[in-house]
Residue, then its C-alpha position, 0 to 999 in steps of 0.5 A: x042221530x038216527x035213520x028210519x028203522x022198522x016203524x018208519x023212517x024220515x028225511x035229513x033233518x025229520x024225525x022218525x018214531x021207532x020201537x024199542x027193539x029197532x036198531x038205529x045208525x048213527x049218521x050225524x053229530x052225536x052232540x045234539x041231545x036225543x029226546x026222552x021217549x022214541x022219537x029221535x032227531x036225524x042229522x048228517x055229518x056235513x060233506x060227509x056221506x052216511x055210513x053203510x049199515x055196518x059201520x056205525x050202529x048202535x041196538x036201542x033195545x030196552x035200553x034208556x034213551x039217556x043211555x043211548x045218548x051217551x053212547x052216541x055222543x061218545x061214538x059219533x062225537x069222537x069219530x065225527x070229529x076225526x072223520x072230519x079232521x082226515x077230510x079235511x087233510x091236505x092233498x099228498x098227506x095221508x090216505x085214509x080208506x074204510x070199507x065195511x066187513x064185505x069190502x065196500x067202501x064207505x069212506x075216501x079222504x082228500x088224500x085218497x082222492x088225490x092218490x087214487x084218482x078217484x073222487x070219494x062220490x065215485x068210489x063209495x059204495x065201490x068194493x075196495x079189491x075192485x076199485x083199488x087192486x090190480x090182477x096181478x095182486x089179486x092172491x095177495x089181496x084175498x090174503x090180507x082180506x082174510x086175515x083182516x076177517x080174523x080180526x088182525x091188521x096187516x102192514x107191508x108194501x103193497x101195489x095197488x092201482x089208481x083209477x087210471x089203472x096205471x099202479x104204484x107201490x104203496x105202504x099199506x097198513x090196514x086195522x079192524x074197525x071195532x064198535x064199543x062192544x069190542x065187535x069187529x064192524x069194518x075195516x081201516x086202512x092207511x097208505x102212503x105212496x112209496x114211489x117218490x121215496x122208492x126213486x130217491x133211494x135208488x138215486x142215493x143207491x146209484x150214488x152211493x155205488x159210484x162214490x164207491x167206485x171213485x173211492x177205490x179207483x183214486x191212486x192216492x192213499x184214502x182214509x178216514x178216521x172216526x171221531x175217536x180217531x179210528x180208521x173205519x174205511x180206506x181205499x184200495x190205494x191205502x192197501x197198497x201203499x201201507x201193506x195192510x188189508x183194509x181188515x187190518x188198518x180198519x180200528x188202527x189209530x194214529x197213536x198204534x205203536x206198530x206204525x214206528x212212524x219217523x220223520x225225514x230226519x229218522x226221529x220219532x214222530x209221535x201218533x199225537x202230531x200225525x195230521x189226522x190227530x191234529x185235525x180231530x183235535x184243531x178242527x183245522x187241515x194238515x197239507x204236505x206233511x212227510x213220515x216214514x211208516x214200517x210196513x208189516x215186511x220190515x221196509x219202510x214206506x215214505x208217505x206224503x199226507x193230506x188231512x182235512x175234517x168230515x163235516x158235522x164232526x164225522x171224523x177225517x179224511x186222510x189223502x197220502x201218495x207214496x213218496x219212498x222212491x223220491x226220498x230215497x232219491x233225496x237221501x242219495x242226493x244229500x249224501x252225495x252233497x255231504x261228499x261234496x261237503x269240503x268242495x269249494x262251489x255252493x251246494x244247497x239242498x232242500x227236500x220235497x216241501x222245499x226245506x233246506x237240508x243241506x248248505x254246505x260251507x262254500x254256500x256259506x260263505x257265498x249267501x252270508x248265512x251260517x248252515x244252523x241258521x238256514x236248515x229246516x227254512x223255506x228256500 
């Protein structure tokens, strides 16, 4: 389709007999065949204003009306139908933003309407510093004009301003319009509002700061181990308790020898049983489960452990408290009984879980149990 050139000029849906070297815009649906001769059908793009001068054009020239033809179906075919699709978009999608090269717009999609405040009626033919931008980003607006002059595209948040001029900060990315001969005839730009996503990420940030803070200021012992049971993380408690920085139990696993963890008993409690390697392996929690660890000082630490799985197979959780006072309260009780080991009352001892460890002969004889078959039991 055509507009009125040099040699005349008619309204939507007229035709206009124009010389072989006036220039024509195209303005409507490429589609439509364009007659032999210099006598050419004018159409708009339905709900769509007309393309400023630079957007769109085509130098009939000497070339053939066939030629012309085909160029225009390509041009106008293709970017009709894309126009049409961004106008048509949903509200909250994408904005989508054309100016010519001086800046004026010429084209606002739905999305741009909703973002901005401004209806595309009121806004084209408005220049985009003028209408969109604010004072303070002024120098930064006249950046990105000139290099988007040189031809290049720029992307990056920037501030721009609705109607209301209230602001918000946007991801910009602005691109050259080019015609089929490669000549740079408008500019493009996209934007998205970052606000939503801006309050989101400092919620998660909050959250995350105070997960942070509750992690560390919890008294038990706290770690967790990767899926390939690593340590990846402890809390402040875990230092303590274990003697190691956070450096140096971050990449230990259960199976580190340096452990030389034990069971109450004082036998060898193998890295495979620890509950944080049962859990990765069974998918299931491990409570209440007692071990004795060395300390990188030679001492011995009793601690009392907790394991639960991550969610979505991340790994583990481990709680421990230290239980070394109690135990050695427990050790000094048991040897205390085995004193009392001939004494004629009955004496039972069980340890922090309730197991019974000690069940002397009067204890014997006063339940009726023999002490192998009881020790290791539930009281």
């Amino acid at each position: 389709g055509a507009t009125g050139g040099a040699g005349g000029s008619s309204g939507a849906g007229g035709s206009a007999t124009l010389p072989q070297d006036a220039p024509i815009k195209l303005t409507g649906e490429g589609a439509k065949e364009i007659p032999k001769g210099t006598e050419y059908a004018q159409t708009n793009l339905n709900g769509i204003a007309p393309f400023s001068t630079g957007i769109l054009s085509i130098g009939i020239n000497n070339t053939s009306a066939a030629e012309i033809t085909i160029q225009a179906v390509e041009i106008v075919r293709a970017t009709g139908v894309l126009l049409e699709e961004l106008r048509q978009s949903k509200p909250g999608s994408t904005s989508y933003v054309a100016t010519d090269l001086a800046g004026t717009i010429t084209y606002f999609n739905r999305a741009a309407e909703e973002l901005y405040g401004w209806s595309a009626q009121a806004v084209i033919g408005r220049n985009c510093v003028d209408a969109l931008t604010n004072e303070a980003t002024a120098e930064q607006s006249a950046a990105i004009m000139s290099q988007l002059a040189r031809g290049e595209s720029w992307s990056g948040e920037f501030v721009v301003r609705r109607r209301d001029h209230s602001t918000f900060l946007a991801m910009v990315r602005d691109s050259p319009i080019l015609n089929v001969a490669g000549e740079m005839i408008g500019i493009k730009g996209i934007s998205q509002d970052l606000s939503s996503q801006r309050r989101t990420e400092t919620a998660l940030q909050t959250t995350r700061e105070l997960m942070e803070r509750v992690f560390h200021a919890i008294s038990d012992g706290l770690v967790i181990h990767g899926p390939d049971g690593l340590v990846i993380q402890c809390n402040t408690a875990a230092e303590a308790i274990l003697g190691l920085s956070s450096d140096q139990i971050a990449g230990r696993s259960s199976l580190d020898p340096r452990w030389q963890s034990v069971y109450p008993d004082g036998s060898p409690f193998p890295g495979t049983d620890h509950p944080a390697m049962v859990t990765l392996r069974t998918g299931q929690p491990v409570r209440g489960v007692v071990m004795g660890i060395k300390k990188p000082n030679g001492s011995q630490t009793w601690i009392k452990i907790n394991s639960a799985p991550l969610s979505a197979g991340q790994g583990v959780l481990c709680s421990f408290s230290d239980i070394t006072a109690q135990q050695e309260y427990l050790e000094s009780i048991t040897f205390q009984a085995q004193l009392l080991h001939t004494v004629g009352e009955a004496i039972v001892v069980v340890d922090l879980v309730g197991r019974i460890v000690y069940f002397n002969p009067a204890a014997e004889i006063l339940y009726g149990w023999r002490s192998e078959e009881v020790l290791g039991q539930s009281i």
